[in-house]
Structure formats: C-alpha cells, structure tokens
C-alpha positions in Angstrom: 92.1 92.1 105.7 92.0 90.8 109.4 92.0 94.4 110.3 88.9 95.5 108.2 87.2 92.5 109.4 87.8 93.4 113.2 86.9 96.6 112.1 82.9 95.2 111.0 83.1 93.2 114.4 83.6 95.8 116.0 80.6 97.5 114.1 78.5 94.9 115.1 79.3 94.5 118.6 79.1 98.1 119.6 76.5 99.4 117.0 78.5 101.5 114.8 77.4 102.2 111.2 80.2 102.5 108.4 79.6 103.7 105.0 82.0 102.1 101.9 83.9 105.4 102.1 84.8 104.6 105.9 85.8 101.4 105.4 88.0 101.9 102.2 89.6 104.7 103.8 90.4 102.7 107.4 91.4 99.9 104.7 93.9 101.8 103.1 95.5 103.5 106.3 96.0 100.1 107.5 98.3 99.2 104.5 99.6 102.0 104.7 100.5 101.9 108.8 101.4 98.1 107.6 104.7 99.2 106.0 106.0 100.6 109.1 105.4 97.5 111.7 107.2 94.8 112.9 106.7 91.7 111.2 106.6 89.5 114.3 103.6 88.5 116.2 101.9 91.2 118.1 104.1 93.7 116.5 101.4 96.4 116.2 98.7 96.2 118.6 99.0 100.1 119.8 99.8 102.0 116.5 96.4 100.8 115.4 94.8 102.0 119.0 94.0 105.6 117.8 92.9 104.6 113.9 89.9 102.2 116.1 89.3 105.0 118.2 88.6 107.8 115.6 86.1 105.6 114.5 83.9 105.6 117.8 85.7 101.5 119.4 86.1 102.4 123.2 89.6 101.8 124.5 88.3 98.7 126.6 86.8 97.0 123.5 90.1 97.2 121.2 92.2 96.4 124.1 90.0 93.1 125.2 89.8 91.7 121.9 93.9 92.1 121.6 94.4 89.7 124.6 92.6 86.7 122.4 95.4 87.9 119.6 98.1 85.1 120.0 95.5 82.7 119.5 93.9 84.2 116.2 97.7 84.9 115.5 98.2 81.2 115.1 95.1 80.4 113.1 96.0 83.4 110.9 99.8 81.9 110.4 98.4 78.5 109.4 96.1 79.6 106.6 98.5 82.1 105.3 101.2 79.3 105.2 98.4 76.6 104.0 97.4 79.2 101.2 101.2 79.9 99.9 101.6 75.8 99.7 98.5 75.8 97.7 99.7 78.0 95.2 103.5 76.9 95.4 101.9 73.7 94.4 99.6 74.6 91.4 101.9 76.4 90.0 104.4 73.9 89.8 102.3 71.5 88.1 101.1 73.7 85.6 105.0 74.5 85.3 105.6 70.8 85.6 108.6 71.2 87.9 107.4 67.3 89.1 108.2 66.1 85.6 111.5 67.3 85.2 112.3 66.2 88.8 111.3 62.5 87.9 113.5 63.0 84.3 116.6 64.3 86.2 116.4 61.0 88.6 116.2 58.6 85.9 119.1 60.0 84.2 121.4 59.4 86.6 
C-alpha cells in the first residue's frame, strides 16, 4: 500500500490525473514486482524507477523522495510490528491462550 499511496502523492505534487484502472493496475504490478525484491530495507528503490516513470513522475521527483526513505522505513516497521502485536494479542484472548497459561502455573 505505501507504494500506491506514493503513487497519489506523487499525483498531487506534480498534477497528474489517474483513473481507478491506473491505479489498480500500478497496484497490482507492485505485488507482483514485490515477490522478486529483497526483503531488507531499501531493497527495491530502482526496480520501481521505470513503473513511476511510465506514469509521467520525473526521475528527480522519485529519486528525492527515496532519500527521506530510511526514515519512513522506520515508521513503516513500527506500525507493521505494532499491528502484528495487536492481532497476536486478540487472538489469543479470544483463544484464551492467557487462561491456560495461568492453569499450567498453578498445577505445578
């Protein structure tokens, strides 16, 4: 999603006017192109170079907003990890994994 959403930042800085079609297509050539990069930070900034540009982002635009990209990197990493605890811990009350924890102790 983070590259759709640069993608309608993009839009919005430089004036350019996507349709649905557009942006459901660029959506699903980035999961696509997703498959074959790294997973480490900054692992793709190029191979999605040419996907912005066929769209009408100048070079200097896509290549200015990847030097702030460590820095969204780490805000990106902590909601994904605050997200996955969130869930991790829903579901294990509704599975009520804390019960059996506090049953196991007093056994022993």
């Amino acid at each position: 999603m983070s590259s759709t959403t640069t993608l309608l930042f993009y839009a919005y800085v430089y004036g350019l006017n996507f349709d649905l079609i557009t942006l459901g297509v660029f959506t699903l050539t980035v999961i696509a192109q997703s498959f074959t990069t790294p997973g480490i930070p900054g692992g793709a900034p190029m191979p999605m170079l040419p996907v912005y540009v066929a769209l009408g982002v100048p070079v200097e635009g896509y290549i200015l907003l990847q030097t702030t990209e460590p820095i969204t990197d780490l805000v990106k990493t902590v909601v994904n990890v605050t997200g996955n605890m969130t869930a991790l811990t829903i579901v294990s009350r509704i599975a009520g994994v804390e019960e059996e924890e506090e049953s196991t102790k007093q056994t022993e």
